[in-house]
N, C-alpha and C positions, 0 to 999 in steps of 0.2 A: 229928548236928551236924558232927561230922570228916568226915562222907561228905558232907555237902552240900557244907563248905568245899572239901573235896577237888576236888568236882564244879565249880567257881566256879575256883578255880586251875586247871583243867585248858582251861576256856573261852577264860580268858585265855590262857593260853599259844596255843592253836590260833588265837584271832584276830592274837596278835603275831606267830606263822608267815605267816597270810595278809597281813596288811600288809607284811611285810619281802617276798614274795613277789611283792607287788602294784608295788613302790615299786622290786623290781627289775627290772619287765617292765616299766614305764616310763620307768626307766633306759636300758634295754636300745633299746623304742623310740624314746627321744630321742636313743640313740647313733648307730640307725640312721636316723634323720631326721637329723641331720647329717651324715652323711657323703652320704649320697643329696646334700642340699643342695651340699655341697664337689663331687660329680662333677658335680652339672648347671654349677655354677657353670663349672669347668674347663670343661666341654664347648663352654659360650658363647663362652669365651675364645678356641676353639681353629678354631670355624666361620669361614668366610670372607668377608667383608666385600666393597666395593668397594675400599677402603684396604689392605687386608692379603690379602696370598697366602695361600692354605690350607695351613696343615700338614699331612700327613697322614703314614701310617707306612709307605706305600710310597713309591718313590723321584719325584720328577715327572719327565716327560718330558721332554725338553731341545730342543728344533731351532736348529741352527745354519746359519744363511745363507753359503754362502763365497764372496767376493770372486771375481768372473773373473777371471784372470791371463791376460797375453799373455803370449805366447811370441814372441820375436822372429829368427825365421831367414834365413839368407840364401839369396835366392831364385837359383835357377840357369839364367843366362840365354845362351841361343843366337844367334846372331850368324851371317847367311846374308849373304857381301860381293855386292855388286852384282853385276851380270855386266860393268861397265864401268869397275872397280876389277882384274879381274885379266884384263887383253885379252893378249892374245901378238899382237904386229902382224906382219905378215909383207907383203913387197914383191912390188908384181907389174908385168908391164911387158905391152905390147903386142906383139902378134906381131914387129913392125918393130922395136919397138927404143928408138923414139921417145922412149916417155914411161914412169917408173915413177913408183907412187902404193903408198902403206905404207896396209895396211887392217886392221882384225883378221880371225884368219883363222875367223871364220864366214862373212864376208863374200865374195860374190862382186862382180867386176869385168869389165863390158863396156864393151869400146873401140868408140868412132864412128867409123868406120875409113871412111867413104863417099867422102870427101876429107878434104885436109889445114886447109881454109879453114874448113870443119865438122867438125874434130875433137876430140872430148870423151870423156867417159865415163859411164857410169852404174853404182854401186855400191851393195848392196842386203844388208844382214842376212838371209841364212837362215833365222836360228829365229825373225825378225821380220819378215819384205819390207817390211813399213809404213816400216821405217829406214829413208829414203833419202836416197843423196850424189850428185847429178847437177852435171856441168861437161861446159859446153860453148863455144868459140872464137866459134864465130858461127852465130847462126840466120838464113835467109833465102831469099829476098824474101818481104814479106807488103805486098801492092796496100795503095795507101792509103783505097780505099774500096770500097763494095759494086758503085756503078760501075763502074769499072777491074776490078774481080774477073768482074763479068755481060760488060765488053767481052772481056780476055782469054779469058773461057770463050766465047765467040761467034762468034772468029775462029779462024785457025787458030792463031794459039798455043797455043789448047787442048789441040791435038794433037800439040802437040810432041814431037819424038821418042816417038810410040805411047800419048801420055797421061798421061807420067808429067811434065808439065809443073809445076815446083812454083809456077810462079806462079798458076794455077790449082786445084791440089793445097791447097798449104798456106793459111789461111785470112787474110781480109784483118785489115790493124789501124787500125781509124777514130781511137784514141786511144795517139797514138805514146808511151807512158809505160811505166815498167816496170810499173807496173798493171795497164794497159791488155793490155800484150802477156799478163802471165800470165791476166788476164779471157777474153781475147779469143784466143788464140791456141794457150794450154798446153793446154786442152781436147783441139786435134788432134794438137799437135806431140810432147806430152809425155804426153797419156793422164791430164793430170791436171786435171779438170776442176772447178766450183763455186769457181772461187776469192775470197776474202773476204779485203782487206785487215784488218791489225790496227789499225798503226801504221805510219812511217817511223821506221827508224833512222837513215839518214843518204840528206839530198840529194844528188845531185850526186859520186856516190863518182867517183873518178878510172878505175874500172876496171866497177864495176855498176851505173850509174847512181842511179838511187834504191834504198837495200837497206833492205827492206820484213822486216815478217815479217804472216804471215799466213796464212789456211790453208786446204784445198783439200781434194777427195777423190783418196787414192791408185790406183793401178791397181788395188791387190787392191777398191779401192771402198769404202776407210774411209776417216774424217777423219784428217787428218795436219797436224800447226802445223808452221811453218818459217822458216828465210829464205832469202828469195828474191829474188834480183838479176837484172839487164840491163839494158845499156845503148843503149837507142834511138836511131838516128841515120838521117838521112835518107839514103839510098843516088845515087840518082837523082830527076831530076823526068823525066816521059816525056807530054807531054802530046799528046794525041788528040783528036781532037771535042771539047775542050771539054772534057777530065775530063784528071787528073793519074793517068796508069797506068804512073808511074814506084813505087816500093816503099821499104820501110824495110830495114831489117837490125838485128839485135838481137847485139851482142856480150857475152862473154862470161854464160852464161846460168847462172846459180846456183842450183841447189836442195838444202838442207840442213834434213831433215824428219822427224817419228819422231812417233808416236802421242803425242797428250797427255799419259799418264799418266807419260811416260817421258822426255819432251821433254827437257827443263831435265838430264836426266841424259846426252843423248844430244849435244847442240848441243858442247861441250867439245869428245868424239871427231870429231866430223866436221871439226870449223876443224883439226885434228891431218891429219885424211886432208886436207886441203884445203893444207896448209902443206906438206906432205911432196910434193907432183907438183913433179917436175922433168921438161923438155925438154930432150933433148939438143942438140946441135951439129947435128949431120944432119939433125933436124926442122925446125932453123931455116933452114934452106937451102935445103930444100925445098921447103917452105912458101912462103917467099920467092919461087922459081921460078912456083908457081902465083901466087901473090897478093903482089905486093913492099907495096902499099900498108898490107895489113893485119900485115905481120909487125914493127913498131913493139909492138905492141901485145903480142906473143907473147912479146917479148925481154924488154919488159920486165914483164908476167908472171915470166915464167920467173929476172929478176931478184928479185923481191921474194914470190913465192909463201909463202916462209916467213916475211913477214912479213903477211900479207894476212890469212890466218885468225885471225892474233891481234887483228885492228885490228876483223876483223870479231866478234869473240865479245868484243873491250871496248865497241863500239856496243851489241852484245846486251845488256851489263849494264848503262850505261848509261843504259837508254831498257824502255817498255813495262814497266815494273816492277808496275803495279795488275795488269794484265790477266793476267800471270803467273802472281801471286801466286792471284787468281780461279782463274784453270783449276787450278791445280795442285790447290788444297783442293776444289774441284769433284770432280777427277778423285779424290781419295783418297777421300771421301762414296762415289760411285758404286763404289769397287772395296772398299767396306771396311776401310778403311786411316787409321791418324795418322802423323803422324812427332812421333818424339822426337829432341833434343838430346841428347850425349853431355857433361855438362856438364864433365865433364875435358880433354877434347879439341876437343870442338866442334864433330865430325861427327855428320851428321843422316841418320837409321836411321825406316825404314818400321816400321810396327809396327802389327799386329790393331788391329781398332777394340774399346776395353776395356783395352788394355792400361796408360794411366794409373791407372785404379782397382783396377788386380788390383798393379800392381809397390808394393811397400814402401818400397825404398830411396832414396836422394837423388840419385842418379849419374845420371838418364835423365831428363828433365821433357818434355810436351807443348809442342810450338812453339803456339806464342801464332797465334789469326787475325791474318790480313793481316803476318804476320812476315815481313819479306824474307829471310830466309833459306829461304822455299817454294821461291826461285829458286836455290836450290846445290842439284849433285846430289849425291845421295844414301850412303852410305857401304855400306849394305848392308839387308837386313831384320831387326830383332829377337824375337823370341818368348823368353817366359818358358814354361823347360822344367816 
């Protein structure tokens, strides 16, 4: 009986071990079921949404955008003066004595030294021959028509003194005008042929007759624009068979001309060489000797010269101002070139074509089309260094 009960207490006991055993692996697994639950829960938390940035435990990568910055420097710019900004003039005379005229001295000076009743000059840039400054007293005779020109050549006038007859020689002028004569005439006389008025500056000048400007090809055989004067007057009437084989004479004969591109820079210098010819006392004497009729005209030249070129370069400004303003921007197009304003001073500077868009500063602006200021010359060239 002790041994059974014994055996029965002992039962018990080993079932109350296994249940405390049991009720602690359950424990144990519901501990571990919750906290598994708390991680996943956490993990949810921590994944990334549309709404929410990811956390994670390394650092996130960052990009930053940086603003461009200008830098603003000041641009270093070179400045080449015209070649008509620094002349050195220097005076030259004629063998005799006669006459001096102030040129710059690239310039060479040839006197028309033939007679005194045709005496003039012709003055020519060196490093440009296209420059040209011609003056001359009187051109002549030119037959009034192709008639009197076939009769003279027919007879023995033609042969006058060995052929060198100028009435024959030189060619006739059916349109006694200063047009006319530079259409008609400058061809032989002057080597300057195709001439093409522009405009009139002024009718009826007291000394050029009509002063035109307009333009022609040079001897070297380029176009050259200019003004050009003479004054037409009937000389003789000479009537023959039936034709008038009496001639004109063309006084005072003005040519002041310079490639297009340079024109408006060069017209200034020349009315300067044109102002500066003075005649002596001697010349006028002389002169007088051959021709008393024509020497009125010489004196008073030789009175007012230094006023003449200025009367004539305020007509130049006055007048043809569109057509000017055309060639000039024309001529910069063709050579590559703008002008800029110096907006502090107000001289206007040649400048690469690009240079509005490259220069920064405010000091220099693009002249505006059809600006009249195309018509002032020029200050010098610019480039940014």
């Amino acid at each position: 009986m002790k041994r059974k009960t014994a055996l029965i207490i002992c039962c018990a006991m080993i079932l109350n071990l296994f249940c405390a055993c049991s009720s602690k692996t359950e424990t144990t697994k519901k501990t571990k079921k919750t906290k598994a639950k708390t991680t996943t829960e956490a993990t949810e938390v921590l994944e990334p949404t549309e709404e929410t940035e990811p956390s994670y435990t390394e650092e996130p990568t960052t990009t930053t955008t940086e603003e461009p910055t200008t830098t603003t420097t000041a641009q270093e710019i070179n400045i080449e003066p015209a070649d008509t900004t620094i002349i050195n003039w220097v005076e030259k005379k004629d063998s005799y004595g006669y006459t001096t005229v102030k040129v710059p001295d690239t310039w060479q000076v040839d006197f028309i030294l033939n007679d005194l009743i045709g005496y003039g000059l012709m003055a020519y840039d060196t490093t440009c021959p296209d420059r040209i400054f011609f003056f001359k007293l009187l051109a002549s005779p030119f037959l009034k028509s192709k008639a009197a020109h076939d009769f003279w050549s027919k007879n023995a006038y033609g042969n006058y003194m060995g052929g060198t007859n100028d009435f024959v020689n030189n060619p006739y002028l059916s349109n006694p005008t200063t047009e006319g004569f530079f259409t008609e005439c400058a061809p032989a006389c002057l080597n300057m042929p195709n001439f093409s008025k522009i405009s009139v500056l002024e009718e009826n000048n007291v000394l050029f007759g009509d002063l035109l400007e307009g333009t022609c090809t040079s001897p070297n055989g380029n176009t050259i624009t200019g003004v050009f004067g003479g004054s037409v007057w009937n000389t003789v009437d000479y009537p023959m068979n039936g034709i008038d084989c009496g001639w004109y004479s063309v006084s005072n004969v003005l040519v002041m001309a310079a490639p297009e591109e340079d024109y408006t820079n060069w017209i200034p210098v020349m009315t300067e060489i044109f102002n500066s010819i003075t005649f002596s006392e001697e010349f006028m004497q002389d002169r007088n000797r051959e021709w008393a009729q024509i020497i009125g005209t010489s004196q008073y030249l030789g009175k007012i010269a230094d006023q003449m070129g200025d009367m004539i370069m305020d007509t130049w400004n006055r007048t043809s101002e569109t057509y000017d303003i055309l060639s000039q921007m024309r001529s910069d197009a063709t050579l590559g070139r703008e002008r800029v304003v110096d907006t502090d001073t107000g001289d206007i500077y040649y400048a690469p074509n690009g240079f509005s868009e490259q220069y920064t500063g405010n000091r220099y602006e693009p002249l505006p089309e059809n600006d009249p200021r195309y018509r002032q010359p020029v200050t010098g060239t610019i480039n940014i260094v």
